[in-house]
MARTOR-223974 format. One line per 8 residues: number of its first residue (from 1); for each residue x, y, z of N, C-alpha, C. Coordinates in nm, 3 decimals, always signed. Each point is the difference from the previous one (the first is absolute). Example, Ala and Ser with C-alpha at 12.3 -4.5 7.8 and 13.67 -1.06 7.14 Angstrom:
1 = +1.319 -0.569 +0.780 -0.089 +0.119 +0.000 +0.090 +0.120 +0.000 | -0.035 +0.105 -0.072 +0.082 +0.119 +0.006 -0.077 +0.109 +0.073
END
This chain:
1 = +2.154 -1.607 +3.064 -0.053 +0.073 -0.112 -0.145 -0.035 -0.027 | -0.013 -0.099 +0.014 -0.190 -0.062 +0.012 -0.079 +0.084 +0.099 | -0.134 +0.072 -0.115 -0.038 +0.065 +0.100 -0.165 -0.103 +0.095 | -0.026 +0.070 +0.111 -0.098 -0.066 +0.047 -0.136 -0.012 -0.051 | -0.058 -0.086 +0.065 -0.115 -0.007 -0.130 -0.089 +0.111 +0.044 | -0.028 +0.068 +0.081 -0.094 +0.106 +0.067 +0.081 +0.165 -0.066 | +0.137 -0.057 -0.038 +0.021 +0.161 -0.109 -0.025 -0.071 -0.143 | +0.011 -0.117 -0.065 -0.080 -0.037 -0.156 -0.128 +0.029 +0.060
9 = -0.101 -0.021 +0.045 -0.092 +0.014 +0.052 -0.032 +0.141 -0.028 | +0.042 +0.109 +0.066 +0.024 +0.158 +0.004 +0.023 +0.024 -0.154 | +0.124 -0.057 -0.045 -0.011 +0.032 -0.144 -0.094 +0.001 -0.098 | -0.068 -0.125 +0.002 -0.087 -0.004 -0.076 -0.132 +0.066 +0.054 | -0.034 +0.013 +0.079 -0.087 +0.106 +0.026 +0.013 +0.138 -0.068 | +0.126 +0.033 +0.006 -0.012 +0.159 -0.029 +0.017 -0.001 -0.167 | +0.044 -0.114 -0.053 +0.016 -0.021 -0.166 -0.189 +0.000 -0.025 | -0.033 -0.057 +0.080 -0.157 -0.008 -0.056 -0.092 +0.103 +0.043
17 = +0.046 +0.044 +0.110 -0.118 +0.146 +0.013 +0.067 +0.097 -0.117 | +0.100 -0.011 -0.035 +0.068 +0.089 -0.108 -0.025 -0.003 -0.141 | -0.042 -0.124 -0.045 -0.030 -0.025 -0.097 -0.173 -0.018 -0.002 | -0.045 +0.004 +0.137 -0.160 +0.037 -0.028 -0.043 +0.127 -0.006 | +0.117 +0.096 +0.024 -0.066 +0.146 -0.026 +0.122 +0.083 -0.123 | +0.027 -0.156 -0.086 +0.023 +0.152 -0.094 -0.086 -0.042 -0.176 | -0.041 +0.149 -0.052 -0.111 -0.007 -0.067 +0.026 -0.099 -0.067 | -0.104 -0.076 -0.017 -0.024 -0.068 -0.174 -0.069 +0.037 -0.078
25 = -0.066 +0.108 +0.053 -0.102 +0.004 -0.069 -0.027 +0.170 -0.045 | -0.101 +0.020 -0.104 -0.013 +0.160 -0.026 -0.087 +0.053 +0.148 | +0.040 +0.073 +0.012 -0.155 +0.083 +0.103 -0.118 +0.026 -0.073 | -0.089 -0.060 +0.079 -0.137 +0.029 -0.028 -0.045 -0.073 -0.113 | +0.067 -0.096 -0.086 -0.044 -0.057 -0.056 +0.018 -0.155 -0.040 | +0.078 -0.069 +0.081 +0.030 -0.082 +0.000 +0.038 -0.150 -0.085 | +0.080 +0.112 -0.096 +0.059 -0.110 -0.119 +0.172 +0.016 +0.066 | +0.018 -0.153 -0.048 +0.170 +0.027 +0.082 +0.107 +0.093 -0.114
33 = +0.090 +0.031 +0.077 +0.066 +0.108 -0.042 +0.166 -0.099 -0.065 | -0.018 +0.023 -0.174 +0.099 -0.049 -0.077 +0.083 +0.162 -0.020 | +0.116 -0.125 -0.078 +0.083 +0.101 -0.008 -0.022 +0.121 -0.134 | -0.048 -0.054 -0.089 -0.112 +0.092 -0.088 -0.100 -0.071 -0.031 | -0.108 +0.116 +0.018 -0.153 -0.035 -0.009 +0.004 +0.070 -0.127 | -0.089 -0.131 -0.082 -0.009 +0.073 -0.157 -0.141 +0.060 -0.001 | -0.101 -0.033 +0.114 -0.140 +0.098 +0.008 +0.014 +0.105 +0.056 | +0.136 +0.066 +0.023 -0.012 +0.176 +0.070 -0.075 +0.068 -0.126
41 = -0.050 +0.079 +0.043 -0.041 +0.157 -0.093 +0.120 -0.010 -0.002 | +0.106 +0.081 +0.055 +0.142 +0.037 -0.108 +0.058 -0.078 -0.147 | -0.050 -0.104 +0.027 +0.048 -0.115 -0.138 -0.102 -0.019 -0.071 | -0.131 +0.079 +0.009 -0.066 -0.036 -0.106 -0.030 +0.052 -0.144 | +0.097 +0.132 -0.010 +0.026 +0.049 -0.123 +0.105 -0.089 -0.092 | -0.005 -0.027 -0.105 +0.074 -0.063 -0.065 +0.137 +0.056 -0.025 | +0.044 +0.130 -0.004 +0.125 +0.052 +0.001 +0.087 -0.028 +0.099 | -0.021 -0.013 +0.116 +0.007 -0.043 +0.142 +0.078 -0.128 +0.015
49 = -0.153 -0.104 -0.066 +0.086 -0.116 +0.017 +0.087 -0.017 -0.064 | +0.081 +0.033 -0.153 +0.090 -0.033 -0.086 +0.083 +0.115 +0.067 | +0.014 +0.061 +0.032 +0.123 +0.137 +0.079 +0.046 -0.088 +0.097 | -0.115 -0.081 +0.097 +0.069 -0.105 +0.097 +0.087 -0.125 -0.080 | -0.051 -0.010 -0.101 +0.082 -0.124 -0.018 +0.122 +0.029 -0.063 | +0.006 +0.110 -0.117 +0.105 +0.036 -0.080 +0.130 +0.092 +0.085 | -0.044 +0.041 +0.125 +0.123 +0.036 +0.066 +0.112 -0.074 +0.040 | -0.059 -0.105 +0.057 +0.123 -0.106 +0.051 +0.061 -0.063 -0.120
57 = -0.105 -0.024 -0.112 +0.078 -0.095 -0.141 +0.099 +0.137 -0.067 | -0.021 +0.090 +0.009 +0.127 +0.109 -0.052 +0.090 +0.007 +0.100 | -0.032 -0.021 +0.136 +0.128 -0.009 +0.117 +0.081 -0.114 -0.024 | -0.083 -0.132 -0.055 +0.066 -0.081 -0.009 +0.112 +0.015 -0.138 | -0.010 +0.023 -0.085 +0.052 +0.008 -0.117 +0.128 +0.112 +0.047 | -0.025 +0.170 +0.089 +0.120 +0.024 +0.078 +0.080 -0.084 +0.035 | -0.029 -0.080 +0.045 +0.063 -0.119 +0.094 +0.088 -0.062 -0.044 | -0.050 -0.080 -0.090 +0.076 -0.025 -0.140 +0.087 +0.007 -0.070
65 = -0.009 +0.171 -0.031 +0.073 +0.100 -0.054 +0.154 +0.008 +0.072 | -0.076 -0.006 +0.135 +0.118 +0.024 +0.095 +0.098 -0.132 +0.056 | -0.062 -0.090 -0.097 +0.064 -0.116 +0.101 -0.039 -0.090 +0.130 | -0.094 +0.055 +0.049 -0.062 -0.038 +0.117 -0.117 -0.127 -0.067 | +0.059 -0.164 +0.011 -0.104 -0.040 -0.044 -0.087 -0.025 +0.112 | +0.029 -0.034 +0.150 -0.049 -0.034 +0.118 -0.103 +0.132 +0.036 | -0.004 +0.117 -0.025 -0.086 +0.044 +0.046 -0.076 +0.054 -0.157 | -0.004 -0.016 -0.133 -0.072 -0.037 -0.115 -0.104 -0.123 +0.022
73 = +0.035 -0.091 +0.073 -0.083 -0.096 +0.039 -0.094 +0.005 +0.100 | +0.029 +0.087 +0.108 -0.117 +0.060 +0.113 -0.074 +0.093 -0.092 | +0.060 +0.120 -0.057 -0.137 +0.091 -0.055 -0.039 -0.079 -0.128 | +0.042 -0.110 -0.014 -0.113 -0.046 -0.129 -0.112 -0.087 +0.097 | +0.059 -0.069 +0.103 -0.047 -0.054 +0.054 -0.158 +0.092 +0.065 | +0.031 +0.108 +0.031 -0.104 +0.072 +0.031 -0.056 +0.069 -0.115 | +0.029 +0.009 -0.107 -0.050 +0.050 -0.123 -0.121 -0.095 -0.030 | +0.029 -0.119 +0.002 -0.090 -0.147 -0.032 -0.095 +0.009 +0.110
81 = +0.049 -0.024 +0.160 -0.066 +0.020 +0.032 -0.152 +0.119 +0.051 | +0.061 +0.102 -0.081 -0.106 +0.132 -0.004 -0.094 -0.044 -0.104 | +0.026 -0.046 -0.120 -0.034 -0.042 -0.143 -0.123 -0.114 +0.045 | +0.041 -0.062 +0.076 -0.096 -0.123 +0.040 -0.128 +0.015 +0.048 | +0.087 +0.127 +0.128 -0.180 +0.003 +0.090 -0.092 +0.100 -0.081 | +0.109 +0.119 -0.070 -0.047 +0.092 -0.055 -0.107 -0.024 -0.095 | +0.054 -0.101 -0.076 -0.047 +0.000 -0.156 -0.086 -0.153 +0.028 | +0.039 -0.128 +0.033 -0.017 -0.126 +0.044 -0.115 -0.008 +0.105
89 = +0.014 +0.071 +0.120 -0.080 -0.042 +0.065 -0.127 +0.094 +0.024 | +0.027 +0.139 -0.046 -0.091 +0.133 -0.030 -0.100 -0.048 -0.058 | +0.025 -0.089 -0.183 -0.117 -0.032 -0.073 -0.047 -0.101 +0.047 | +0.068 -0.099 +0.091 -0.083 -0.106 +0.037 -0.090 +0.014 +0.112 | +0.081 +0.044 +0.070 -0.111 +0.013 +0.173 -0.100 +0.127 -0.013 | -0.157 -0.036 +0.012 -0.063 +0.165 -0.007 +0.055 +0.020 +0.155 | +0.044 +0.154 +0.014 -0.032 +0.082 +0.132 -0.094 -0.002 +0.029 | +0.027 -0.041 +0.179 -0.124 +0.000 +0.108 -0.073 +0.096 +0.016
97 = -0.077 +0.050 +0.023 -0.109 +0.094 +0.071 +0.008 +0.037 +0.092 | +0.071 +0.059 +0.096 +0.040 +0.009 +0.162 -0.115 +0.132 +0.055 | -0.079 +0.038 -0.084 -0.075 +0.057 +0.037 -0.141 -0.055 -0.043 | -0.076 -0.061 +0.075 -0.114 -0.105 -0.020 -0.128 +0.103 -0.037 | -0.025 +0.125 +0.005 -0.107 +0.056 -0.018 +0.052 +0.097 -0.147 | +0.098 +0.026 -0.025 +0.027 +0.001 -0.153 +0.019 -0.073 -0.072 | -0.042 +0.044 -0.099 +0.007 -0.090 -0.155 +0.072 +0.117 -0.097 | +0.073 -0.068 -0.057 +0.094 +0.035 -0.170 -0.092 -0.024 -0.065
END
């Protein structure tokens, strides 16, 4: 059942050319790619961000409703975490400039 070291060898080769070509990053601009970015244009209206956050905290409260406390705890869990980057890390971090010859 031990395999040879020239197929670990093989393995890890193809784990790492695999994991060197898949994106991290945005195209063309090269900030790495989270799971929400609170500097999109789409999130920068304020209705936006509270619609993102208040969906999952009313899913959660469904949840609730229904008995389901195990998955009340994932969409709050993502409720908080929308709330954080949204609201938390939006006012703290200014957005980058990814275009160097414009100015806001």
């Amino acid at each position: 059942m031990c395999e040879s070291a020239e197929a670990l060898a093989v393995r890890a080769a193809r784990a790492e050319n695999f994991y060197a070509r898949s994106p991290r990053f945005f195209p063309n601009t090269g900030r790495p790619m989270t799971f929400l970015d609170p500097h999109h244009p789409f999130f920068k209206p304020l209705w936006v961000r509270v619609l993102t956050v208040l969906v999952p905290l009313v899913w959660t409260g469904v949840e609730l409703y229904s008995g389901e406390a195990g998955w009340a705890i994932i969409s709050f869990a993502l409720a908080f975490y929308a709330g954080l980057q949204l609201f938390w890390v939006f006012y703290k971090t200014p957005p980058k400039n990814t275009d160097k010859g414009e100015t806001q």
